[in-house]
N, C-alpha and C positions, 0 to 999 in steps of 0.2 A: 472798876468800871461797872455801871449800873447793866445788868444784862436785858436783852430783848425781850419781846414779847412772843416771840419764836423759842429760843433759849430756854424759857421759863416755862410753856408750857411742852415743851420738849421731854425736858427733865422729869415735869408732873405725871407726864404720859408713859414714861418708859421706868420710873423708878417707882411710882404709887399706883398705877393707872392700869397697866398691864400685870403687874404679879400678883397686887393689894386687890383692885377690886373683879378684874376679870379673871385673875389666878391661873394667867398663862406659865407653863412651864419654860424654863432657863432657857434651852432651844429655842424657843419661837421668839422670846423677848429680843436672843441672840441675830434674827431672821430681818428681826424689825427694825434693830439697829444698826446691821448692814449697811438697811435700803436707807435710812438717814444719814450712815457715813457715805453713802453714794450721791444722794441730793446733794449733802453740801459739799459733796467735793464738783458736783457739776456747777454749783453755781458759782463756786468760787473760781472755777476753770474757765468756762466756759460764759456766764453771766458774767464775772466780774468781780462779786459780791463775797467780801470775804468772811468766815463764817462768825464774828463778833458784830457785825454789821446787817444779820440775816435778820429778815422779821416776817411777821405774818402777809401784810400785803405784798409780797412777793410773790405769795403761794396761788402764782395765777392759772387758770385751766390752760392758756397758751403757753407758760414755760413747762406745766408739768407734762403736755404733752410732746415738748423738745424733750425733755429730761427722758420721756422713755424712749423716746426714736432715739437722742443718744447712747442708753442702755443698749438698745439690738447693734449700732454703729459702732459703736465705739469699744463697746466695752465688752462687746461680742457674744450678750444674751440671745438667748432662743427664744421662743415667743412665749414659750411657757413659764420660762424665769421669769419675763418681762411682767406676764400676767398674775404671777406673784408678788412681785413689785407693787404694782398698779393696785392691789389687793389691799397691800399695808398703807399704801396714799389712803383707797376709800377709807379705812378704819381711823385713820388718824384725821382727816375731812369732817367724816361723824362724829370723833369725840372732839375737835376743835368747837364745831356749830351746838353743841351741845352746855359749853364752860366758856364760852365767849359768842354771844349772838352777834356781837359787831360783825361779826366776819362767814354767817351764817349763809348770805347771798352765795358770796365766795366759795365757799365750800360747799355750798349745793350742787355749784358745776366742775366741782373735783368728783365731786362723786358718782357724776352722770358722764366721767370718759368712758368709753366701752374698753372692754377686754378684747384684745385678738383673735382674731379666729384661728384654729391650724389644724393640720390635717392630723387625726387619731394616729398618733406613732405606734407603733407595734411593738410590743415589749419584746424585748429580746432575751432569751433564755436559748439551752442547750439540754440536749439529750440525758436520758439518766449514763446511758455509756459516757459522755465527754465527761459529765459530772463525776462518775467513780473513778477515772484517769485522774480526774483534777484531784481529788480527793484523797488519793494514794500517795501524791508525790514528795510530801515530808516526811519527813527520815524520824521518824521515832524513837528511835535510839540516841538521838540528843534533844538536850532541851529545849531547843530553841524549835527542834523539827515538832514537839510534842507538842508545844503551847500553838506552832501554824496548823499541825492538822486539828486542833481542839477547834480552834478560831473558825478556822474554814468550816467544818464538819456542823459546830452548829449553829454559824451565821445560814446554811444550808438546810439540818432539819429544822430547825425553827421556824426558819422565812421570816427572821428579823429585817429591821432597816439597819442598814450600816451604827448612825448615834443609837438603835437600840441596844448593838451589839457593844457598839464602845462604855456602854450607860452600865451593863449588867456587873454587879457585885458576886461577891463570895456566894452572901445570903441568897441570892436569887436562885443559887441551884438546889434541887434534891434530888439525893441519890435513890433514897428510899421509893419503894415498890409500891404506885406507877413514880416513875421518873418524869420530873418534867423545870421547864425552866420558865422565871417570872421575869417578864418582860416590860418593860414601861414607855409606853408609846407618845403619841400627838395629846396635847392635853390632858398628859400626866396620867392617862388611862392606863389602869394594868391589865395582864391579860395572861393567863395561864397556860401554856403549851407542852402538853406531852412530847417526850422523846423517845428515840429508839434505844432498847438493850445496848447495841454496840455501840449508840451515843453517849450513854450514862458509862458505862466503860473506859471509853478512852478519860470522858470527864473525869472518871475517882482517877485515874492515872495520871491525869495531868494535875489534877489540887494535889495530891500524895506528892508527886515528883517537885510542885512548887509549895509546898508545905503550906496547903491553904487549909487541912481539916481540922484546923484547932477552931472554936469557937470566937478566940476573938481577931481572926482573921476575916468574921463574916465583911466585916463594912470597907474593905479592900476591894478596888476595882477588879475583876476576874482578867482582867487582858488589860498590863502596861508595858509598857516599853521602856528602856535600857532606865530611864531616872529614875524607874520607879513610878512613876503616871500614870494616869489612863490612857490608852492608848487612844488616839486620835480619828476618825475620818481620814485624812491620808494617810495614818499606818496600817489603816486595813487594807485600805486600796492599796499600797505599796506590795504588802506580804502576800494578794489577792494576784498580784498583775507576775508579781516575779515565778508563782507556779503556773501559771497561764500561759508564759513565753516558755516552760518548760513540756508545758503540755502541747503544744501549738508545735513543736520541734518534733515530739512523738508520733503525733495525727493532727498535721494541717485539717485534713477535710472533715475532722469532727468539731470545729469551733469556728467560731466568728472570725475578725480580724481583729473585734476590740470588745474587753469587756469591761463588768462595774461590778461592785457590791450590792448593786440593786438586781443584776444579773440572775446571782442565786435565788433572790425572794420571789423574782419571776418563773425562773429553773422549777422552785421548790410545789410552786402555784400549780403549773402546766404539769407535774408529774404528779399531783396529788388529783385533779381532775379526770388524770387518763387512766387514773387509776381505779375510778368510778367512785371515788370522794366528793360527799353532796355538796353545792356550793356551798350552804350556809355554814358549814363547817371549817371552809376555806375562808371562807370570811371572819371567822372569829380567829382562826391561827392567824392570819394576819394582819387583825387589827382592822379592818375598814369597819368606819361607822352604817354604811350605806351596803349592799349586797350587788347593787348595780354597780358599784367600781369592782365587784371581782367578776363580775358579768363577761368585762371582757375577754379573759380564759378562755370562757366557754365559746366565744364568736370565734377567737383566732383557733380553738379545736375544731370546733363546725369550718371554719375557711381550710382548716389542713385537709382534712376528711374529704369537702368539697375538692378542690385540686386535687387528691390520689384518685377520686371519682372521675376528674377531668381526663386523665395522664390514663384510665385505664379506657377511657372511652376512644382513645385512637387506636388501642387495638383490635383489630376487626376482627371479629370472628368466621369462620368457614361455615355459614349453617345455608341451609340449601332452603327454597323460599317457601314458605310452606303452602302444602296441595291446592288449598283450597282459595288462595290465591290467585291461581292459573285457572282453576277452573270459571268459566263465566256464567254457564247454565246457577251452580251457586251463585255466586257474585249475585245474578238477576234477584233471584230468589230473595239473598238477603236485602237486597234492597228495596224490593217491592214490600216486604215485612211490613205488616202494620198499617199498609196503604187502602 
């Protein structure tokens, strides 16, 4: 079967197009081909149109804008996702009108849907108290408590992203004096971050305990699971969630009701700020290209600061009015000033 004109530059776009000449990293290619296995399963569900049958003039601004209102309905994105989504449509609009002008009209009005608007979510992070609760609660005396407290400890001093955390090798650590861990982010950018004494500690304990100090152990993933793999995005969240409900059992009122792996990078952000750490420093540990995405930090410490100012303003103090006040001979006086 001779394939489409959809089909063909599909493949051009995601096997040459993306790694060959933009030199997107694995993740984001990963991101992009989601949102294509989503298109065509909407069209093939929903359209009709099965995905041997798909072509370019399909790719109309009225279905792709059903296709994201089905994303929030259906498949039960939040708007941010959605804007994600909508994100990798414009990109692939642009490189379509660029390697096929037939279809350039077209694609002019993929690329002019707007993104959604939605209200600044407030990152959610927790105390350095909940955090040392959480952080204590694997049993180090076995192996398996050793490699969750490693995980945890320095998905937390680091203030990785969850796939940074899953991403990091043998190699990536050093134990030697400063200690720090290499990190590989959004567009394969690396990024060097210092750790704490007690973090390079438990680290040589857990490579020792999982016999990772030999040399050609470096290109081994630092954290896999039972096959021997690297471990996943849900296996963090899994080993993340089951100390959580432990900790939550200990001190309900020190934690939320639900948390994430993105949790700690926010955790790690808000305690590094309070602790009179310059933004721009918090920006390079974690990885933002721009200084105004860690900007927010600092608004939601000014909003906490504001509210304990609010909370102390309704208690009234006893102070008696003062003299001159009452007296009106002054009063006159100051007022006429100047007159």
């Amino acid at each position: 079967m001779k394939p489409t004109d959809y089909a063909y530059h599909l493949t051009n776009y995601l096997g040459k197009y993306l790694p060959g000449i933009l030199g997107l990293s694995t993740n984001t290619i990963s991101s992009y081909r989601d949102m294509f296995k989503l298109m065509i399963t909407f069209y093939e569900t929903v359209i009709g149109i099965k995905p041997e049958k798909l072509t370019l003039k399909e790719l109309t601004r009225q279905r792709m804008e059903k296709f994201l209102e089905w994303l929030e309905q259906h498949r039960g994105n939040s708007i941010s996702t959605r804007n994600v989504r909508l994100a990798a449509v414009h990109a692939y609009a642009k490189y379509l009108a660029r390697v096929n002008p037939d279809v350039i009209h077209e694609m002019m009005k993929l690329q002019s849907i707007p993104f959604k608007k939605s209200g600044k979510k407030i990152p959610e992070f927790i105390s350095i108290k909940a955090m040392t609760l959480l952080l204590a609660l694997p049993d180090v005396c076995s192996k398996n408590g050793i490699r969750d407290a490693t995980l945890l400890s320095i998905m937390y001093d680091s203030g990785c992203r969850v796939q940074e955390l899953c991403d990091l090798t043998v190699s990536d650590i050093r134990l030697q004096n400063p200690a720090t861990v290499k990190v590989t982010g959004k567009g394969n950018r690396t990024r060097i971050i210092p750790i704490m004494d007690s973090m390079a500690k438990l680290l040589k304990q857990y490579l020792s305990e999982f016999a990772f100090l030999s040399p050609e152990k470096n290109a081994l993933p630092l954290f896999s699971n039972r096959s021997g793999n690297k471990l996943t995005r849900k296996g963090v969240t899994y080993i993340l969630q089951k100390y959580f409900a432990q900790a939550q059992e200990k001190n309900p009122g020190l934690f939320p009701k639900n948390i994430s792996p993105h949790c700690l990078r926010h955790s790690k952000s808000m305690h590094l700020l309070q602790s009179g750490v310059d933004l721009i420093y918090i920006r390079d540990i974690l990885g933002h290209v721009d200084v105004k995405t860690t900007e927010i930090y600092a608004r939601i410490d000014s909003e906490m600061k504001r509210q304990s100012l609010e909370k102390s303003k309704k208690i009234t103090p006893t102070v008696k009015e003062p003299v001159w006040q009452t007296n009106k001979e002054l009063l006159a006086w100051l007022n006429n000033l100047g007159n």
